[in-house]
N, C-alpha and C positions, 0 to 999 in steps of 0.2 A: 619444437618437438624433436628433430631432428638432432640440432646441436644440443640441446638437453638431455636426450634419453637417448638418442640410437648411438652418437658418438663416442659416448664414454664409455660403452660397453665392449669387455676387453674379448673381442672377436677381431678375426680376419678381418682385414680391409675390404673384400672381395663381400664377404658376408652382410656386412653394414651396408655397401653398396645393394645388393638385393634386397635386405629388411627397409632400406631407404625408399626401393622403385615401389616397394608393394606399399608403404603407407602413401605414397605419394597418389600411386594409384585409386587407393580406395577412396583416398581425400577427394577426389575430382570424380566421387560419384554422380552427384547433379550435371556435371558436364555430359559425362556417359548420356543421362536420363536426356539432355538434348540430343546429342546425335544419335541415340535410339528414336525419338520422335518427334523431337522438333520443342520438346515441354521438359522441362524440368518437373514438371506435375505427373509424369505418365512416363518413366519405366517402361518399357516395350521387350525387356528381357526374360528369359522363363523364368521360372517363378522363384527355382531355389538358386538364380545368380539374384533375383531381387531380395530374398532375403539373407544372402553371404553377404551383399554389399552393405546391408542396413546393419547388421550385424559390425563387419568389420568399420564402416562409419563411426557406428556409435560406439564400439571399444575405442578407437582415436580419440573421440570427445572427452569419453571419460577418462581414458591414460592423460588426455593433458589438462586436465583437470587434477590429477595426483599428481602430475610434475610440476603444477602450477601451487599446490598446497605445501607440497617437499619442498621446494625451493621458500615459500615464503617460511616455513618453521626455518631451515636453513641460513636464512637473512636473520632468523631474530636469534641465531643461538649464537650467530658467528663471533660476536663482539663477548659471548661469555669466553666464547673457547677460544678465541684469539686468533686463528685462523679461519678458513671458508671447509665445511665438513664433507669428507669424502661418502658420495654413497654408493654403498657397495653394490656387485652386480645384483646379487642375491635381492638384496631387496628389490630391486628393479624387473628384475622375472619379475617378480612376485608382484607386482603394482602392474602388470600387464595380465599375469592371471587374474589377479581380480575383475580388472578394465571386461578384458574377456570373457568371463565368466558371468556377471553383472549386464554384459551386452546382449549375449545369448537369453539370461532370463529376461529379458526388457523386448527382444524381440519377439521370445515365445509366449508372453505377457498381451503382445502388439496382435500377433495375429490369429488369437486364438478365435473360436464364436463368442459371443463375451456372453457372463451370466446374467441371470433375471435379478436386474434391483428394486425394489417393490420400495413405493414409495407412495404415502398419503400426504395428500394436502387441502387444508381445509382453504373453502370458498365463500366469502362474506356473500350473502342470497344465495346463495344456490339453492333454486327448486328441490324441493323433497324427492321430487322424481328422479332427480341426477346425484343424491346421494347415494354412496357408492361404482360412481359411474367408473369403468375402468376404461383410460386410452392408453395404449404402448408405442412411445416414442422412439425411432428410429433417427438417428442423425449420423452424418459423418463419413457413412459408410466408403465412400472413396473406393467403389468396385474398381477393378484394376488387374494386374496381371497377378498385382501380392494378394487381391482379396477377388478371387475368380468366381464364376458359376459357381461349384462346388462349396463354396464358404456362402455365399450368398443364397443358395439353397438350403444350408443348414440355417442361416439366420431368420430366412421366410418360415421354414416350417417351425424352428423353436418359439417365433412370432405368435402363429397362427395357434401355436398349441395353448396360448396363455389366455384364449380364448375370449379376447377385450370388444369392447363394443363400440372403439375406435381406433384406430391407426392414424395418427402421422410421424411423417419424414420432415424433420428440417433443416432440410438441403445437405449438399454436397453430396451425390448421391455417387458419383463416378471419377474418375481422372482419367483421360482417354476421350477420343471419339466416339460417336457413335458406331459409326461400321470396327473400329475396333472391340468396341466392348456389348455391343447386342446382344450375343450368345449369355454374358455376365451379367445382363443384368435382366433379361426372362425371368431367372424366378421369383421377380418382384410381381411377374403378373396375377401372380394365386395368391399373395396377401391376402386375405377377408379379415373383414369386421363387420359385426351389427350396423352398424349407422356407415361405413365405408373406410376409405383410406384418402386421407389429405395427405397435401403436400405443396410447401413451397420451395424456389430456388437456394442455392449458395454462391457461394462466391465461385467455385470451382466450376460450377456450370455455365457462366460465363465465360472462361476459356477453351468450352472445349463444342460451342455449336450450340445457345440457349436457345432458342425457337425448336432447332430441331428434337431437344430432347425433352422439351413440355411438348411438344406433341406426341412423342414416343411415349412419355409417362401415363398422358393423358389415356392413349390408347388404349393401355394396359390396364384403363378401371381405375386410376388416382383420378381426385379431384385438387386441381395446381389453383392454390390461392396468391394469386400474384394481387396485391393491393385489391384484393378480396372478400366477404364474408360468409358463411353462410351459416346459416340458424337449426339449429340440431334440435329437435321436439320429441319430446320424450310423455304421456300421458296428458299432455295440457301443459307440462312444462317446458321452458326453452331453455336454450345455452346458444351463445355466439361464437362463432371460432372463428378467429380474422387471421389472415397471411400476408407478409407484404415482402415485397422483392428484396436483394442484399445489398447491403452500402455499397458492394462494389459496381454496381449494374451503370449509375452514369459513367463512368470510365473506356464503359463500352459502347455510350451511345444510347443507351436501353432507360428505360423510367426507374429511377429509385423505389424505397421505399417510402411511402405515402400509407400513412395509418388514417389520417382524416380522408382518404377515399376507401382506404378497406372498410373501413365504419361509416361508411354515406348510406345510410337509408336502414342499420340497426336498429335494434326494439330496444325502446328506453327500458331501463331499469332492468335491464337483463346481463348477467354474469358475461364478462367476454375472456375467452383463452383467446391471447395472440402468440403465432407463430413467425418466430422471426430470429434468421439466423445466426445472427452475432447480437451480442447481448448488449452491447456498448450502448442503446440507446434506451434501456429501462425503464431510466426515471421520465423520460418523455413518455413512453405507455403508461406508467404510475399515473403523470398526471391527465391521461385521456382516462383512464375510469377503468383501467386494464384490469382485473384481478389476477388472473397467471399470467406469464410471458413464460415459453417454453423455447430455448435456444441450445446449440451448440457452438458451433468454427474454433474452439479453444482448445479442445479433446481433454481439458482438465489439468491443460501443462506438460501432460504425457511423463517429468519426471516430477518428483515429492522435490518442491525448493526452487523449483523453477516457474512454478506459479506467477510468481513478482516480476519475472521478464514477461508473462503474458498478460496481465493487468492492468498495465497503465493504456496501453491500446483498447482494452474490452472493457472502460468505465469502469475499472478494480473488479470485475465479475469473472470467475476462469472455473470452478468446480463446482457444482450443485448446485443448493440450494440459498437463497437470500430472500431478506424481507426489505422492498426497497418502496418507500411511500406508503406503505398499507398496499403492496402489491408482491405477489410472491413470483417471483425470479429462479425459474431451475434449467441450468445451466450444467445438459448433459454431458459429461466424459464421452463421446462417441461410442458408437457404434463398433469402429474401425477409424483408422486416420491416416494421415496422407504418410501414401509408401515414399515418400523420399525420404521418412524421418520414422521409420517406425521400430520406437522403441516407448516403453509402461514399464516403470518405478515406480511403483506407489499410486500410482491413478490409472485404476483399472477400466476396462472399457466397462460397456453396459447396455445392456438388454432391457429399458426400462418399463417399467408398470406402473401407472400413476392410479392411482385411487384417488377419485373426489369424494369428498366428506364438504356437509353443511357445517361452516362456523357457528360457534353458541354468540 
């Protein structure tokens, strides 16, 4: 990046040397993010150095990304033109105002409240009673210093406005401590829903204190399905909603996910929503009799085209919705996503609204 783009450009020496220390700087934002708190995952800096750095990170990604495409058009012209092509400075502003400009909107994309995405999915049995059942899924959220009280209070109350007769979260609900992030994450306590609010872990809450913060959750009125179930009754009809912990929990020492103990003692023949936070294990729900699987940990790719680097990890599952076994797979965009990287091109977060509909 440096030899490619800063050197050729016909400035002072002195000049290059400073545009040199500041990209070098921003480049070694995750380091920051540890000597601020010991986590790469948790930024401890106020809020608008956490969004200049994510900003100026992600203009870096994309400038070398446009020097990575310049240079390959370059290589293939060279042998027309007989020599190696000079690019002029002009063009090169001009491939950092883009970078720049493209960063800014992918940051202000990142941390906005995200809007309401209304979304039906039909249910093979679903009780008549639970047609049109509405749940509003929460995931991702990554409370934090980039997504503080104040953001989390707007996402509660534009929650609670949508008026569903369930709520769940699943996982990643913070980055930080608990004594750090307390205050940020109170206003999950007034969530309401008709039937409640569930919730299971993420991967991220394993780093930062798991026991402590299903107790905290619990506290606050969630009901934490950790290889769990519990059976929603609606007029004489049921629904089952099972939870099970995140792939990354043995790593820690802690119990995996286990779908055959969240389903130990379920009612036959009843429709099961499972909640579970990476989506990578699907078709094994398919073949337990799952009908929905509702996940995030992807955030949807966060840019259009980068999907495919998040796929082969998440069993090819990274945006929406699939039909996997006769089992439907949605695979929210977040909430919010993890502030070391926040930036949205083209995969917007989301405030989602699921509508259950009975299949014909």
């Amino acid at each position: 990046m440096l030899a490619r783009f800063v050197w050729p450009l016909a400035l002072p020496l002195g000049i290059k040397v400073v545009v040199a220390l500041l990209l070098i700087a921003a480049s070694q934002y995750h380091l920051w993010n540890r000597l601020s708190s010991g986590s790469v995952f948790s930024p401890e800096f106020p809020r608008p150095f956490v969004i200049l750095f994510n900003w100026a990170f992600g203009g870096i990604l994309l400038l070398a990304m446009l020097v990575l495409l310049t240079d390959a058009i370059l290589l293939l012209a060279r042998p027309v033109l007989g020599h190696w092509p000079v690019v002029p400075d002009g063009m090169r502003y001009a491939m950092a105002g883009v970078a720049a400009v493209f960063a800014g909107l992918g940051v202000a994309n990142a941390i906005r409240v995200p809007p309401v995405e209304e979304v039906e999915i039909a249910i093979p049995g679903l009780p008549p009673q639970f047609d049109g059942y509405r749940l509003v899924q929460l995931t991702d959220m990554h409370i934090s210093r980039l997504f503080p009280a104040r953001w989390s209070r707007a996402v509660v109350d534009r929650t609670n406005a949508l008026d569903a007769d369930l709520i769940v979260v699943t996982g990643d609900f913070i980055d930080g401590t608990l004594d750090a992030r307390r205050a940020d994450v109170e206003p999950l306590r007034d969530l309401h829903a008709r039937d409640g609010v569930y919730a299971i872990p993420g991967n991220h809450e394993y780093f930062f204190g798991y026991e402590a913060y299903m107790r905290h959750f619990a506290g606050m009125g969630m009901t934490i399905l950790a290889n769990r179930h519990a059976v929603l009754t609606r007029d004489g009809g049921r629904l089952v909603l099972a939870g099970v912990t995140d792939a990354s929990a043995p790593a820690t020492g802690r119990p995996g996910p286990d779908l055959a103990a969240a389903l130990a003692g379920a009612p036959a023949d009843t429709p099961i929503v499972l909640l579970d936070h990476q989506p990578r294990n699907a078709r094994n729900a398919a073949a337990r009799g799952v009908a929905l699987q509702l996940s995030g940990h992807t955030h949807g790719g966060m840019i259009a085209g980068f999907d495919r680097l998040f796929a082969g990890p998440n069993g090819g599952f990274v945006s929406r919705r699939y039909a996997v076994d006769g089992m439907t797979l949605y695979v929210n965009n977040g909430t919010a996503l993890w502030p070391g990287f926040a930036l949205r091109l083209g995969r917007p977060s989301e405030l989602t609204r699921i509508t259950l509909r009975r299949a014909d």
